[in-house]
Phi, psi and omega in degrees: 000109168247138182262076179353143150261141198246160168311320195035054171254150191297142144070061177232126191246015210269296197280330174207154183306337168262150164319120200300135144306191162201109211252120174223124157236151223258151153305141187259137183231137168085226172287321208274148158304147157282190169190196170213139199243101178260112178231128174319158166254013132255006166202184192282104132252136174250169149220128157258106161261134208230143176199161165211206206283314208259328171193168148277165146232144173219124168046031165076031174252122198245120158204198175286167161301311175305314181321307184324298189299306167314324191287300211267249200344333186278297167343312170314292207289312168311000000 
């Protein structure tokens, strides 16, 4: 999965009309999984997704890829 790189700078409005997310991700060492560190762009909100081979957790909600994608994509799509 790869993911653009962004400025991640607050509150940067230069590409859409709303504030950029700003996305930082850490490599899983041991146990832990990797992830991605999703933070609103006008304040500290956060969202985590922890992922491997077999599912996500986004925010200590565990389910399949597929699960997601059904869940996530219609959203998406509209």
């Amino acid at each position: 999965m790869k993911i653009s790189e962004r400025k991640n700078r607050y509150y940067n409005t230069e590409r859409f009309e709303q504030p950029e997310i700003r996305i930082y991700h850490k490599k899983g060492s041991g146990k832990k999984a990797p992830r991605y560190l999703l933070k609103c762009g006008c304040c500290n909100e956060k969202l985590e997704i922890y992922y491997d081979d077999k599912g996500l957790e986004i925010n200590g909600v565990n389910g399949s890829i597929e699960d997601w994608r059904e869940i996530l994509l219609p959203l998406l799509i509209s």
